[in-house]
C-alpha positions in Angstrom: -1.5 -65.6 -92.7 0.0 -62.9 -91.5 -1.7 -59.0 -91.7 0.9 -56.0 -91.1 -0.3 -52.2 -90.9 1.4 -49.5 -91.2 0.9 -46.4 -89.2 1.7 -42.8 -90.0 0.8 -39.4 -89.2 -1.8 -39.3 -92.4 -2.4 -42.4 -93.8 -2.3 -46.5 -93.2 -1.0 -49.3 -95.2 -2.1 -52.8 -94.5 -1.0 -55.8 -96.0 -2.0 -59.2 -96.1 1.5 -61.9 -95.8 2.2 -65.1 -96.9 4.8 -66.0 -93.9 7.0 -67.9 -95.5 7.8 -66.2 -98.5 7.1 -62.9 -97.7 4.7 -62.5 -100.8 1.9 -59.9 -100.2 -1.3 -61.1 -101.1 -3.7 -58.3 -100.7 -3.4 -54.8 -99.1 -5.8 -51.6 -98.1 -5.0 -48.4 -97.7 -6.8 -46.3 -94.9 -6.8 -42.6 -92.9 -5.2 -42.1 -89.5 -6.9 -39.8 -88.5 -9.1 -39.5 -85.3 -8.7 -40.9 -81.5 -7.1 -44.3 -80.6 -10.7 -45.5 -80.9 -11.3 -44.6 -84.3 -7.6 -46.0 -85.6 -8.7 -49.0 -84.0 -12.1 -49.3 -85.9 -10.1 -48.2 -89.1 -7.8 -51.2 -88.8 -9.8 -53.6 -88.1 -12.5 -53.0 -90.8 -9.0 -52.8 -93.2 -8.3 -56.3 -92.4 -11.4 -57.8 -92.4 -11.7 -56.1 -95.5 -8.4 -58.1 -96.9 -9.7 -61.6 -94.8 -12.8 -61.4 -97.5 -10.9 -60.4 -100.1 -8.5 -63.1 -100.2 -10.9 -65.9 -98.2 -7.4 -66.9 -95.9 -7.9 -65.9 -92.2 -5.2 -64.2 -89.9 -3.4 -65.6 -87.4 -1.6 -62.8 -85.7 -1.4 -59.0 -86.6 0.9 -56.4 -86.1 1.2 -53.1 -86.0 4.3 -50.5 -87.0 4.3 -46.7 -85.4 6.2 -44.0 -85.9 7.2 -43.6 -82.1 8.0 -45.1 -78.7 5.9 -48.2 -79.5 6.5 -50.1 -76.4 6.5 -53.9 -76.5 3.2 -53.7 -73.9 1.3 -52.8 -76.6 1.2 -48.8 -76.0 2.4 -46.2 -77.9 4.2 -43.8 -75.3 4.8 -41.0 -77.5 4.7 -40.0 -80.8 5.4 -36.4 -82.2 3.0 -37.5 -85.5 0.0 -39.0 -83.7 -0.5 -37.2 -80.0 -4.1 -39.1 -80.2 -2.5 -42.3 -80.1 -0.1 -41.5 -76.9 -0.7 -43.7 -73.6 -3.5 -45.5 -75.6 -3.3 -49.2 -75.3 -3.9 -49.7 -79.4 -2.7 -53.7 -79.2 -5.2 -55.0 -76.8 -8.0 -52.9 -77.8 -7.5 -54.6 -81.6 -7.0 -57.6 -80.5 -10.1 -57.3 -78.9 -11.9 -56.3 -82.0 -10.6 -59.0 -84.4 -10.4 -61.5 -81.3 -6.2 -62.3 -83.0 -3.1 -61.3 -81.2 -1.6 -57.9 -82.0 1.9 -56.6 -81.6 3.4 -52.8 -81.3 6.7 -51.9 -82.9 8.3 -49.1 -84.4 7.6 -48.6 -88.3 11.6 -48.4 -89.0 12.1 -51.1 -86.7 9.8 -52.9 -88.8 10.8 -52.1 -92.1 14.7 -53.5 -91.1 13.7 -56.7 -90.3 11.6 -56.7 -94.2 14.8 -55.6 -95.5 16.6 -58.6 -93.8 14.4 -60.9 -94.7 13.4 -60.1 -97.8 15.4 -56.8 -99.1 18.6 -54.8 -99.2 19.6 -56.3 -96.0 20.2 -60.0 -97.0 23.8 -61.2 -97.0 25.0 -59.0 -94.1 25.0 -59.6 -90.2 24.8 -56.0 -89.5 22.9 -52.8 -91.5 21.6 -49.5 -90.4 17.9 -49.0 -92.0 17.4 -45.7 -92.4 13.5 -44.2 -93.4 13.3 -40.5 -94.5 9.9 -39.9 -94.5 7.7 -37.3 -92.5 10.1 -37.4 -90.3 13.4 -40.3 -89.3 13.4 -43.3 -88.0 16.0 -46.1 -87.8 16.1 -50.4 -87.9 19.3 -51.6 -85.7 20.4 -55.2 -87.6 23.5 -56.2 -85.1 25.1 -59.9 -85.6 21.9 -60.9 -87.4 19.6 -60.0 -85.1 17.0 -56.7 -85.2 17.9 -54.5 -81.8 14.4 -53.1 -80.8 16.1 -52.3 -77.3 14.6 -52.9 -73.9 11.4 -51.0 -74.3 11.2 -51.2 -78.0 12.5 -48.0 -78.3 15.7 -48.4 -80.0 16.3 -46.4 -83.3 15.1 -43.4 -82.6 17.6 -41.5 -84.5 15.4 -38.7 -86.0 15.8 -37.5 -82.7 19.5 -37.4 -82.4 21.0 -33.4 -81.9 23.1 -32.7 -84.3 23.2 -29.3 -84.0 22.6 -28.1 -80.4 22.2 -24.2 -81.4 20.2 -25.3 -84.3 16.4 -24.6 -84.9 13.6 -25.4 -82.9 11.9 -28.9 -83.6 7.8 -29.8 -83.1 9.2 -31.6 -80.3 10.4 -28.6 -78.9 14.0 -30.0 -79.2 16.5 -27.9 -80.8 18.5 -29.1 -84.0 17.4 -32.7 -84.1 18.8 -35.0 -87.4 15.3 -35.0 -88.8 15.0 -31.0 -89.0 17.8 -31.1 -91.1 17.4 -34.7 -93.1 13.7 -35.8 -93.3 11.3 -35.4 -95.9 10.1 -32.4 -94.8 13.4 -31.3 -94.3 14.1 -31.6 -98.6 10.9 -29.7 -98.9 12.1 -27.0 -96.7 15.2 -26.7 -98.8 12.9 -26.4 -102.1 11.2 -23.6 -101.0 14.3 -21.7 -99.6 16.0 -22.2 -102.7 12.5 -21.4 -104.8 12.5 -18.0 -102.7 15.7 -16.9 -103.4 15.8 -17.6 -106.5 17.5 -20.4 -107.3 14.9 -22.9 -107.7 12.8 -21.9 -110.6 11.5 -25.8 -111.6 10.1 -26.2 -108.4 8.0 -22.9 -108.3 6.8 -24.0 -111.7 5.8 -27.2 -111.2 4.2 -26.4 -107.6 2.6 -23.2 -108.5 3.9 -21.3 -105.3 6.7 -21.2 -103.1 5.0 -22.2 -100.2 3.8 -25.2 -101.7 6.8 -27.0 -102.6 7.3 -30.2 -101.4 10.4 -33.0 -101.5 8.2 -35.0 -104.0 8.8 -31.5 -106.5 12.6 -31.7 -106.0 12.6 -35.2 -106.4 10.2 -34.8 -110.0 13.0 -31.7 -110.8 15.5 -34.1 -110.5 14.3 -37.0 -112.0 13.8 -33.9 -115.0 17.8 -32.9 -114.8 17.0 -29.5 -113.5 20.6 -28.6 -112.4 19.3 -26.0 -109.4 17.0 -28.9 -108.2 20.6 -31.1 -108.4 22.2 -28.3 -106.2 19.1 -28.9 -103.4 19.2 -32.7 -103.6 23.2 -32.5 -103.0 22.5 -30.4 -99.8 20.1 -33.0 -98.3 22.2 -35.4 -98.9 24.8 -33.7 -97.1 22.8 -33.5 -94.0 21.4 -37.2 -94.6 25.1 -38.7 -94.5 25.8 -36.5 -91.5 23.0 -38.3 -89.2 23.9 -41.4 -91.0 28.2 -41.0 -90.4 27.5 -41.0 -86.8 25.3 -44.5 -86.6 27.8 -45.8 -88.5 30.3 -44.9 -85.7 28.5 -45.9 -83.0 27.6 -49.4 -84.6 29.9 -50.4 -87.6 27.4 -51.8 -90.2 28.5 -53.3 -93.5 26.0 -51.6 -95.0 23.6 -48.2 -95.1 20.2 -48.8 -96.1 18.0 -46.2 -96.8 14.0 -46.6 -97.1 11.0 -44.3 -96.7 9.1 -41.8 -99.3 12.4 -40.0 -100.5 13.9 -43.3 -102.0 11.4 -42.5 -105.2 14.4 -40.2 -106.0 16.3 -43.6 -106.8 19.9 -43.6 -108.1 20.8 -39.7 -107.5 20.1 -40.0 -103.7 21.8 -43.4 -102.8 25.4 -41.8 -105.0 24.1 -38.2 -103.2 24.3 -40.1 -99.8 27.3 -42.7 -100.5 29.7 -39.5 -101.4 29.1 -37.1 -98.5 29.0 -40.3 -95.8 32.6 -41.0 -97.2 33.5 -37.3 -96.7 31.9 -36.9 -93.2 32.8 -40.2 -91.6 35.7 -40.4 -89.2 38.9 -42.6 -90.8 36.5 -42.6 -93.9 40.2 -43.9 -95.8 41.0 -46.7 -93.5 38.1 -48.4 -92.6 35.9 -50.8 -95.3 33.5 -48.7 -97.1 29.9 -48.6 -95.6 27.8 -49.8 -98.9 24.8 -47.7 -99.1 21.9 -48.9 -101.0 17.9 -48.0 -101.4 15.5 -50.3 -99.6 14.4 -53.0 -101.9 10.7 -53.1 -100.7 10.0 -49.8 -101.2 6.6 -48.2 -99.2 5.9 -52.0 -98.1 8.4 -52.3 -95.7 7.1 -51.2 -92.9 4.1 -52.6 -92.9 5.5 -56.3 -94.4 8.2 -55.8 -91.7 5.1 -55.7 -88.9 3.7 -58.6 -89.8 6.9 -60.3 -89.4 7.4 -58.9 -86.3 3.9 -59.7 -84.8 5.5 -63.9 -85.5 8.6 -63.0 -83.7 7.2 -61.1 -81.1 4.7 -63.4 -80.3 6.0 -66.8 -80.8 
């Protein structure tokens, strides 16, 4: 069997694969927090955990960060977990559960899922985009999952999009996932709630400052029209990160995963409309078909697994 975690700046998802049908058979849930040493410990008592549980043993594990995961083995930088930086987190695991590990990126991780097993099946090529904490993005080119030389590829959170724009915690200025991330729709609730024009939110979080996207997303799920108004904005700014992959790479299709896709329906139309008013030669090209990612909060950490085969085959 296969065991895939998922690591982000809070929590961790692990999940216990069947291989070859991509079924998940058990799965834990666990805290980041702490040193490399302590994620380390977390993990492994996670899948040892699962292994008794479900009485199969694992053959290889592997791990998805939000980051520069490199293909050694060693996250080289992550804005969401500076404990894990320059620590070697693969061998130090491997060590502990005496299995091989491999390091990827989460979104990296969560395209190949989708290919396998999700929104990506019956294409050659498909942009996976996650909106969570931050952004993060899975290449799919002719078939195969671009994780670049280092394993860095996909990093388009990071992309500037508007050079005179605020600063980022990376110290970057006007980077796609200011504008576009989960955060980002938080952000927007509590500007609109401030001025004024988001009344549902302030009532259903209590105060201003403690809006969050998961309140505009329950506003809109409620038909609040002002909520409606925020929601079109993100997906403004989502479509205008995503309009330039799309140049750059030409994918049949859009994909988008990560927390904000419990919005369902009103961000994938939110999303489809402003990419086909942003996109360059939007009226003679094939429409990019966007669509939510089919394995929801799983992806990632399914995607791992898969990866840790690949990687080490």
């Amino acid at each position: 069997m296969l065991a895939g975690f998922d690591v982000g700046g809070t929590k961790v998802l692990g999940l216990l694969i069947d291989p070859a049908t991509g079924t998940v058979l058990e799965r834990g849930r666990g805290s980041s927090a702490g040193d490399g040493a302590t994620l380390v410990a977390t993990i492994a008592t996670m899948a040892e955990t699962l292994v008794a549980r479900s009485g199969a043993e694992i053959e290889v594990v592997g791990l998805g960060v939000a980051g520069l995961a490199h293909r050694s083995g060693v996250v080289r930088y992550s804005p969401n977990l500076p404990d894990l930086v320059e620590f070697p987190i693969a061998a130090r695991l491997g060590d502990r559960l005496g299995v091989p590990v491999a390091l990827g990126n989460d979104a990296s991780a969560g395209a190949l899922a989708e290919a396998r097993f999700g929104a990506g099946r019956g294409v050659t090529d498909f942009v996976f985009v996650n909106l969570g904490t931050g952004i993060g993005a899975g290449l799919v080119v002719d078939g195969q999952l671009r994780a670049g030389a280092n394993g860095f590829a996909g990093e388009a959170g990071h992309m500037i999009v508007d050079l005179d724009g605020p600063e980022h915690l990376t110290g970057h200025r006007g980077p796609w996932e200011y504008f576009a991330s989960g955060n980002a729709l938080g952000r927007m609730g509590r500007e609109a709630a401030a001025a004024g024009r988001f009344a549902a939110g302030l009532e259903l979080a209590g105060a201003v400052e403690t809006i969050t996207g998961e309140h505009v997303g329950r506003a809109v799920t409620d038909g609040d029209a002002e909520a409606a108004v925020v929601l079109d904005g993100f997906c403004r700014e989502v479509a205008r990160g995503a309009a330039n992959l799309v140049l750059v790479l030409d994918p049949h299709r859009l994909v988008i995963g990560g927390a904000a896709i419990e919005i369902g329906e009103p961000l994938r139309a939110g999303v489809d409309r402003w990419l086909g008013a942003l996109l360059l030669g939007a009226a003679h090209r094939p429409a990019v078909e966007v669509r939510l990612a089919e394995l929801g909060a799983d992806a990632n950490a399914l995607g791992a697994g898969l990866l840790a085969r690949e990687l080490l085959d």
